[in-house]
N, C-alpha and C positions, 0 to 999 in steps of 0.2 A: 601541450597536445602533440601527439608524435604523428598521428592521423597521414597518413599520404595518399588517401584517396584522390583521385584526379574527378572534378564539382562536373565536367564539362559537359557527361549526361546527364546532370541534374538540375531540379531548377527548386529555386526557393522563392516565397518572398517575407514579409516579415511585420507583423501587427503587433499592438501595442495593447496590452488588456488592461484593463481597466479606465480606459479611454468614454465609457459610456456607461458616467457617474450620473447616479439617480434612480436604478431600476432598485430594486426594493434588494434582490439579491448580488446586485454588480461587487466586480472586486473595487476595492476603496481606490481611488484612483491618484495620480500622483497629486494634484489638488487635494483633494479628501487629505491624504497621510499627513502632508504640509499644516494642513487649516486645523486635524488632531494635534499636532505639535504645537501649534498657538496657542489651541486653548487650554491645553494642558502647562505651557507655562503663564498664559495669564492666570492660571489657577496657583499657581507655586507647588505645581506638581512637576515640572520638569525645568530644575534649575542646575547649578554647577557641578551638585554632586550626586545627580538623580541620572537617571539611566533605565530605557526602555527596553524592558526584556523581550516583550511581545507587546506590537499595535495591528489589530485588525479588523476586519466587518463585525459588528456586532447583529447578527443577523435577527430578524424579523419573527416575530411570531407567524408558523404558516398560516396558523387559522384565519389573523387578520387580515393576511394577502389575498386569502381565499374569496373572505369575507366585501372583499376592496375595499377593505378601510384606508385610511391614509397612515401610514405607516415614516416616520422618521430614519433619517440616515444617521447611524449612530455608528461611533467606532470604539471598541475595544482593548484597553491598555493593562499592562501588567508592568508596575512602576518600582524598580529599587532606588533605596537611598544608599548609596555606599559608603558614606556616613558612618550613616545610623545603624544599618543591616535592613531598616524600617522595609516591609512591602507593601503596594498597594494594588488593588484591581478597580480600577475608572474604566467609566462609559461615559462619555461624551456624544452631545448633541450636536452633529457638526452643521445645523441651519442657525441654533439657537448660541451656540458656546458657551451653553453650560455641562454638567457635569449631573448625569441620572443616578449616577453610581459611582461612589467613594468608599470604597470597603477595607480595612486592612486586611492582609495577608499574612496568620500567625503561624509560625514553623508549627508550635505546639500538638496544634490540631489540624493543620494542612500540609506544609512542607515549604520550601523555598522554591523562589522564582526559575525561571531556567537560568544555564550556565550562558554570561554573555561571553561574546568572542574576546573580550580585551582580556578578560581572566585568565584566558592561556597565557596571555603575554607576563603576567601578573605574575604565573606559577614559575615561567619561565626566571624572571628578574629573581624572586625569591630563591629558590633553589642555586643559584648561578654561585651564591654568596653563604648558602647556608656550611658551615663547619661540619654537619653531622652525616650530611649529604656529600659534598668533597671527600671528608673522611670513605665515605663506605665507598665511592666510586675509585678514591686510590687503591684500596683494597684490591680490585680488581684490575688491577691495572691501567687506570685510567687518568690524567690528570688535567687533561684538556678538557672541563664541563661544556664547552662549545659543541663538542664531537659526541654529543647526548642527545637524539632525539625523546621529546620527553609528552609523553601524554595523559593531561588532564582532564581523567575523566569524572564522571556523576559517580557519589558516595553511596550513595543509600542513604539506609536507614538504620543503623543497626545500635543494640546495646554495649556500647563501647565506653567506658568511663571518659567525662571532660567531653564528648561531641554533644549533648542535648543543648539545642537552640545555636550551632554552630552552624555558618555555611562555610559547606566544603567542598574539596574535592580531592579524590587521592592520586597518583601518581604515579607509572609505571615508564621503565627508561630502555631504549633501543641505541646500541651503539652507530656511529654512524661517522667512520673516519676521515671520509672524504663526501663533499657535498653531493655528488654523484651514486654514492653508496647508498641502496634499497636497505633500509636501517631497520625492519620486520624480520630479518635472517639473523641478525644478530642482535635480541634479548639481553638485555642485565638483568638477570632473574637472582631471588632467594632479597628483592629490595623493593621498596615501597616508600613513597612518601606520602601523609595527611599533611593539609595544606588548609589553614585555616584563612576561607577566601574575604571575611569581613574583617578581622583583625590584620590580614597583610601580613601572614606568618606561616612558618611550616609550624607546623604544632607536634607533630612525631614524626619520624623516621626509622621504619621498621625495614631493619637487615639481619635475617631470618638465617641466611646462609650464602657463603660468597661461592657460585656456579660458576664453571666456565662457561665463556659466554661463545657460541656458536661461531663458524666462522667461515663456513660455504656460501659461497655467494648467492644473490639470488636477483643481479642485476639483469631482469630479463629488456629492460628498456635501452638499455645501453647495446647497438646493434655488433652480432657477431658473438655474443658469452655465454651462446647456447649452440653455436653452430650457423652457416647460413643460411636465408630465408630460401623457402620453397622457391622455384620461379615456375610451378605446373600450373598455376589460375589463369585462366581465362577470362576477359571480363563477362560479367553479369552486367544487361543493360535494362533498368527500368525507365520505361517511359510514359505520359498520358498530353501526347501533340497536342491534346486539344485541350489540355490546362484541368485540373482536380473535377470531383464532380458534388463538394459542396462549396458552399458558401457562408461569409459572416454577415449577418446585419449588429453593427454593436462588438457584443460580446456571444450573441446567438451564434449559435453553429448549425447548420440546417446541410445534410447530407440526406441524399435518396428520401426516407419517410420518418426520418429520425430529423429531429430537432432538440435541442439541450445548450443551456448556457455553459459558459466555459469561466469559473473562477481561479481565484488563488492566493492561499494562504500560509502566509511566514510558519507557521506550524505547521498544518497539515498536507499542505503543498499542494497539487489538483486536488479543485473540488467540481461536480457537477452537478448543476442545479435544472430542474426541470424538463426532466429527460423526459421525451413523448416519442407515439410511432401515431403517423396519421395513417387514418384507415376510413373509407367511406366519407372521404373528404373534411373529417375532422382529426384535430391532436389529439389522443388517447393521452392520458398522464400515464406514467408507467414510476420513474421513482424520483419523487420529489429534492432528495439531495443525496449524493453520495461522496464517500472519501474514504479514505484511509486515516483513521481517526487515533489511531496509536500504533508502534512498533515498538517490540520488546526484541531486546537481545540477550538471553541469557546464560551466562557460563557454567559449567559445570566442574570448575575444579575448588575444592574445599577448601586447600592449604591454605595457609597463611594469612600469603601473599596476594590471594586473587578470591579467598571467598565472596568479598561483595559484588563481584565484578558482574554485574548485571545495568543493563543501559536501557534507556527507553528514548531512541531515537527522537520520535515527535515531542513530547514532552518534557523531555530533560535539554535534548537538544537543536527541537526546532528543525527540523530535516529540510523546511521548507525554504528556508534563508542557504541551507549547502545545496542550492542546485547547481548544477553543469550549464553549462553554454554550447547548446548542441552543435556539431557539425556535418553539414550538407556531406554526405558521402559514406561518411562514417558511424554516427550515431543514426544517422535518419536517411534512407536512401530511396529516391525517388522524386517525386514531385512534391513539396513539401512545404506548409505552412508553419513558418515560427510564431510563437507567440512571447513578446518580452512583457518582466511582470514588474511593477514598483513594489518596495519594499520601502521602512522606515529601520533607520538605523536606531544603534542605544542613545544617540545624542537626539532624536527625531529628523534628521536630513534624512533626502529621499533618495535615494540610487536607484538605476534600473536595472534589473537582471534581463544579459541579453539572451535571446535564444533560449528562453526556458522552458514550454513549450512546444510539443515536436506535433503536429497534427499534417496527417496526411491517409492515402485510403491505399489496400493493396489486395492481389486477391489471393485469394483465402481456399483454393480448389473446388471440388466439387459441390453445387449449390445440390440438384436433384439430377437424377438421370434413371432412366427406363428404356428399353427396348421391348416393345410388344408385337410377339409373332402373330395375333388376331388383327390388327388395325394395319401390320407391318410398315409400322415407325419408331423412330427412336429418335430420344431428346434426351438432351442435356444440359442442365445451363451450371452458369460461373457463381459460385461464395464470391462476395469481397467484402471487408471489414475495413470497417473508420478506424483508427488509430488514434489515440487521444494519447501521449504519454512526457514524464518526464524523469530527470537521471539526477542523484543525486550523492555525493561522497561525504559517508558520517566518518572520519578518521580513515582505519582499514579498508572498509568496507562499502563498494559501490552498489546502488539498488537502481532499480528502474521501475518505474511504475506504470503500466500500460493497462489503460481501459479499449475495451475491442467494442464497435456495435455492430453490426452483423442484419442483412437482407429481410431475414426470417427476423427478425424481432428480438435476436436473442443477447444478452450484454455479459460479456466475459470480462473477467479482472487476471491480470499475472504479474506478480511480483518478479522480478528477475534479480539475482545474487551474483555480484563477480568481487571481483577487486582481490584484497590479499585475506587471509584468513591472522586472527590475533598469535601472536607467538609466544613460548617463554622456551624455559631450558628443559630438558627431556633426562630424566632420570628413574631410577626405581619406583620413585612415589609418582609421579605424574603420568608413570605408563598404562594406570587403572583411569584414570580419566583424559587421557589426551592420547594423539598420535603422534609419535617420528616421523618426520617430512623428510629432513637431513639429518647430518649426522649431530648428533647432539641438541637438535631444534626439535619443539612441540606444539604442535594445534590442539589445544585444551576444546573438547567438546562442548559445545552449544548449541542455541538453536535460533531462528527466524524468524517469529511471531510477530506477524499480521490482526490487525480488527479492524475490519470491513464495517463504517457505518452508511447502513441504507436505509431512509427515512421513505418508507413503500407511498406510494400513492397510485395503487392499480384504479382505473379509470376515476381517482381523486373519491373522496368519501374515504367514511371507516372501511375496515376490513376486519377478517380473520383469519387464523392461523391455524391450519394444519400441519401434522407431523403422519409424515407417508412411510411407511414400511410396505414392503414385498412381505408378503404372509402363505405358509402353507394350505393349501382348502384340504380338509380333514376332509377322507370316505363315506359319503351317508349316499339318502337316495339320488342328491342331487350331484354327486359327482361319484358317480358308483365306481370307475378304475379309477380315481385318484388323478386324472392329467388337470385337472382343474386348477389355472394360475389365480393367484389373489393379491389383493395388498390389504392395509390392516390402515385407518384413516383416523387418528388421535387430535382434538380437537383441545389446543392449547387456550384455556378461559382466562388464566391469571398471572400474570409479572412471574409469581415464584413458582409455576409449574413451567414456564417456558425458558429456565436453564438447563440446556440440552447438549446430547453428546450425539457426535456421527456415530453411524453403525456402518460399514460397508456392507458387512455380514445380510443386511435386507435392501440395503440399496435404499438409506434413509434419507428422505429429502426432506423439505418444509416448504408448504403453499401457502402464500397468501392469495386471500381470495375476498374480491369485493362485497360488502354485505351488501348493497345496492343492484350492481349492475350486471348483468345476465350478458348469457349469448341466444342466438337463434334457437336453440331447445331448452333454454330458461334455466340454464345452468352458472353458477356463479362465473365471473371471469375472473382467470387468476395468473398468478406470475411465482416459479417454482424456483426456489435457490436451490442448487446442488452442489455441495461442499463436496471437496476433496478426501477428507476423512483422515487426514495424517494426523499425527501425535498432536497434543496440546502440550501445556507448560509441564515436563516433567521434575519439577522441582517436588522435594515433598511438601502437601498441603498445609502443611504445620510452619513450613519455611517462611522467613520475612519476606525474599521475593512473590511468595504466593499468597500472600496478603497486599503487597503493597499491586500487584498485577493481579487480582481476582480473576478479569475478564480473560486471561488467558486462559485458565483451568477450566474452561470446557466451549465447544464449538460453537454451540448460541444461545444468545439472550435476548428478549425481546421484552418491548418498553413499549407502554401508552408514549406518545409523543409529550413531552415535554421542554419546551423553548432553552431553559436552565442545565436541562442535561448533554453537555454536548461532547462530553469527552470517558470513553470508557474508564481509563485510571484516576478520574477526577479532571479538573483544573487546575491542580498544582500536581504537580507529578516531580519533580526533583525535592530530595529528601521526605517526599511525602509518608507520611503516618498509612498503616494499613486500612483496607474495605473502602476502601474512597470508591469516585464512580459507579461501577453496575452494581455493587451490591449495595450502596448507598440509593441509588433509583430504583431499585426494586423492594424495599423497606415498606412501601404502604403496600404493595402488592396489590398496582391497583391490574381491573379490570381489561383484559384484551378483546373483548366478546360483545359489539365490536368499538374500534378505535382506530384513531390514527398510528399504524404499527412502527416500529423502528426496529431494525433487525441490526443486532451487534456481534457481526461473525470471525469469529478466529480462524485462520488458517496460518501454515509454514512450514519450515522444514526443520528437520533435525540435522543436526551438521556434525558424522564422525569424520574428521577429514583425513583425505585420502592422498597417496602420494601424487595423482593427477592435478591434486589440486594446487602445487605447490612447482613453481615461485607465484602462479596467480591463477587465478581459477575459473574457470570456465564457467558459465555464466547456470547456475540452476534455479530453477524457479517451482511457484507456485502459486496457489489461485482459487478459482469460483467461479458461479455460471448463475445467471438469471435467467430462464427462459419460459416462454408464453404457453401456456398451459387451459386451452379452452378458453385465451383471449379472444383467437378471432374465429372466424364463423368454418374458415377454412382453410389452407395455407396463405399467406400473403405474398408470397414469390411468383405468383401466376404469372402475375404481369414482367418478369423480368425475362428481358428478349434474349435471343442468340447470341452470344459472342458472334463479334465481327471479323470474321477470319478468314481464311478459305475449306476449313469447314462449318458450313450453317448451321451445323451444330441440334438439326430438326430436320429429318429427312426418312427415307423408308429404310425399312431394318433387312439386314443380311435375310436373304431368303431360305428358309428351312423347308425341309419337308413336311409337308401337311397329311400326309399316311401315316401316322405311327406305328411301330411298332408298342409302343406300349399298351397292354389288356386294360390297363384301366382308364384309358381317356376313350370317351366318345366326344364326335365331331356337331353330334346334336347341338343345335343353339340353343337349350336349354343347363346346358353343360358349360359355357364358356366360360366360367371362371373359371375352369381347369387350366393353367397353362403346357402346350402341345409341348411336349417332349419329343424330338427330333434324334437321329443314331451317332447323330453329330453332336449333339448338345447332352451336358450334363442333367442327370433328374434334380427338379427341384428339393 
């Protein structure tokens, strides 16, 4: 960490999540992770050669929580033999230590487990020694395989002769002279290795073509190799003297009129469970769980060398085990709650991850503001948003995950994108899919893809789903000049009619909206997602990536709730077979009309990369919005007082003149919606 922020305005302190094991949704706690590793080897599921890919909550059926059944603390395992190749996915009862669920796990019709962390090591040993690989790196001038940064990434899936039922990984190599040397500037491109990861063998070694390998620097961490640092900054000082203005009970998080549990998991990394806004002295449920339930990265260059090069963060690689270890000043600035999270390792020992969570509140500008020349007063008051977030490094590429809650009710998500962009060599054939950063370096286009799972619970009950358009009102008698604004209200019944695309073009949103619960004029209460609208997966639809990532080819899908479905690209996502996940959940096509809704949203970016972007890149993002939509009866900010300042922030308004000259205002109190146009003041 290079960070030299000075801590000395800031203040942190630091909690331990999953400390308050037992709530039906809590994260498994370090006890829990421990007592699944017991029972999982008194089963002779986790012995010398077995290896845990993934252990986590095996979460609850909502209905029965709803229902207050007594519900079981059960956890979640995805079991290699490294042996055998054998997979398995257990559930364990961690009151009773037995075992609910023993299922194999067949590549045939699923795919393989995730990539564990020791396999790198594995690629690394293998390669160091292979002849075929030595060979092609002399070629290029190389004979030091030490001085090889080398990354083992997810295979796919593809029609390859000798891969069916193999796990792999292939292999792409960055030169990297001196330990110090940013080794993404200089690519060994036109090379390739398959790495056959259950036999403990390179299986091929494709060198396509020996490129020169780049050789501008691109040591921007190393201080002075870009020139020297600015010294114009000034400090920025946040502070709150009188200490945050939420609170934990547990794992509860309760700020202003929000209340929501705070989880976390080895996969998915934040989750939030039971987000409410109290109102009228009760918690509203607003959305029963939310996460980020898969990320796709996928490349765009054909050749070779890199056609499969497509990743799937969460499910290949677990994003939720690469988190950061925030730093007060730097990652998180201000007043600042950490949260550290246990984890189970592949042998099942528990580690903590420290500082993985960053929660803290900031403000966010303008809440509301008016100035009325009839009452002659003016008010203003302050935004300020909860922060919920966390950071984490999949190889390249560092992401940040920030959930916002907001005064008014409203819950925003932002994906944030920095770190280095994937490189090879830059020639005639890669200049139709990538960019020249330097001279002779390439950032091969891809893209960013997000799936947003949000398990709706607007004031709890079924719901419904509409799709909102802005619509033109056609000339007849009822709108005789045509100014008449409209929108067009499509009423989503079924699984397979609610695969949908943004439109910006009308300003398409989606409502859920409670079949039960009304507001004061007896109209449904609802809660309205508004997507961003950018590209989805532009792979062609025929491609193996757009099969094995269905969910990303279009912006939403929406599910009756089912306990079983909980991951858009499936459950096994490395090597996986195509149509897994949403289009597998959508198969019986059951009923939305109404249900417990589950909205499956894609958003991201498309990434042509740019020379700003390079040697590392400034942070872009993107995102979505939930906001309250004839939830409450009126605004819910009433009550939020002045900022405490030396302006009150509510006080009488600048004095205009009450003559106008304009013909069309009269001063009649019958008339006083008109707002007084003054010779000082612009016409409204």
């Amino acid at each position: 960490m290079t960070c030299t922020c000075t801590p000395a305005p800031h203040t942190s302190r630091s909690r331990r999540l999953g400390d308050e094991s037992g709530a039906p949704y809590a994260t498994l706690s370090e006890g829990e992770l421990r007592r699944a590793a017991e029972i999982l080897r008194a089963n002779g599921a986790l012995g010398a050669d077995h290896r845990i890919a993934y252990l986590g909550l095996d979460e609850p059926d909502r209905r029965d929580v709803r229902a207050g059944r007594t519900v079981a603390r059960r956890a979640r395992a995805q079991v290699l033999d490294v042996a055998t190749g054998q997979a398995r996915d257990i559930a364990v009862d961690l009151e009773t230590g037995t075992f609910v669920l023993d299922a194999p796990i067949h590549h045939d019709d699923s795919g393989q487990v995730p990539l564990l962390q020791e396999e790198h090591a594995l690629i690394r040993d293998l390669l160091a020694v292979d002849e075929d690989w030595l060979a092609a790196l002399r070629l290029r001038g190389i004979t030091d395989p030490s001085t090889v940064a080398l990354a083992g990434l997810s295979a796919g899936r593809y029609p390859i002769e000798g891969e069916e039922g193999r796990r792999l990984a292939r292999v792409l190599a960055h030169h990297q002279p001196t330990p110090q040397t940013m080794p993404w500037a200089h690519p060994i491109d036109g090379l390739v290795a398959y790495v056959d990861l259950g036999a403990r063998r390179v299986a091929r070694v494709v060198d396509v073509e020996v490129m020169p390998i780049p050789q501008e620097t691109a040591d921007y961490h190393v201080p002075g190799t870009f020139g020297p640092e600015r010294t114009t900054q000034r400090p920025i000082v946040i502070q709150q003297p009188e200490g945050p203005s939420f609170s934990f009970d547990g794992d509860v998080l309760t700020w202003e009129k929000w209340s929501l549990r705070i989880g976390y998991d080895m996969r998915e990394g934040l989750v939030l469970h039971g987000i409410g806004f109290e109102d009228a002295g009760r918690t509203r449920p607003v959305v029963h769980r939310a996460s980020i339930a898969e990320m796709l990265v996928p490349y765009g260059d054909p050749g070779p060398v890199r056609f499969w090069q497509n990743y799937f963060d969460t499910g290949e690689y677990l994003l939720g085990r690469l988190v950061n270890s925030l730093e007060l000043g730097c990652d998180c600035v201000g007043d600042i709650t950490y949260l550290d999270v246990p984890i189970a390792d592949a042998r099942g020992e528990v580690k903590v991850l420290p500082n993985a969570i960053c929660v803290h509140e900031e403000d966010a500008g303008v809440l509301w503001k008016h100035t009325e020349q009839f009452t002659g007063t003016s008010d203003v008051r302050r935004q300020r948003r909860l922060v919920v977030s966390f950071f984490v490094t999949v190889g390249n590429y560092d992401y940040g995950f920030y959930w916002y809650l907001y005064l008014d009710g409203k819950i925003e998500f932002e994906a944030k994108a920095t770190g280095l962009v994937f490189t090879a060599a830059y020639d005639e054939r890669t200049a139709r899919f990538a960019s020249e950063l330097a001279p002779g370096l390439a950032a091969p286009y891809h893209q960013h893809l997000f799936c947003a799972r949000l398990d709706m619970a607007v004031d709890e009950g079924p719901a419904v789903i509409d799709e909102i358009d802005v619509a033109t009102v056609p000339i007849d008698d009822g709108n005789p000049h045509g100014t008449a604004i409209g929108f067009r209200s499509t009423r989503l019944t079924r699984e397979s009619e609610a695969v949908r695309r943004a439109d910006a073009s009308v300003d398409r949103t989606w409502r859920v909206s409670s079949a039960e619960a009304t507001n004061r004029f007896g109209r449904p209460v609802s809660y309205v997602l508004k997507p961003e609208g950018k590209p989805v997966l532009q792979a062609h639809p025929e491609s193996v990536i757009a099969s094995r990532a269905r969910f990303a080819t279009s912006d939403l899908w929406v599910t009756a709730y089912d306990p079983d479905e909980r991951y858009p690209a499936g459950a096994v996502v490395n090597q996986s077979v195509g149509e897994q996940g949403l289009p597998a959940f959508i198969a019986d096509d059951a009923s939305l009309e109404p249900a417990d809704l589950v909205l499956w949203h894609t958003f991201g970016l498309t990434h042509f990369p740019r020379l700003e972007d390079w040697p590392i890149m400034p942070v872009d993002s993107c995102g979505f919005a939930l906001t309250p939509h004839d939830f409450f009866d009126r605004n819910p900010t009433l009550d939020v007082p002045a900022s405490a300042s030396s302006c009150a922030c509510a006080h009488e308004a600048p004095t205009h003149s009450t003559t106008s000259h304009d013909p069309h205002h009269s001063h009649h109190p019958s008339h006083s919606h008109h707002l007084p146009v003054s010779p000082s003041s612009p016409a409204p």
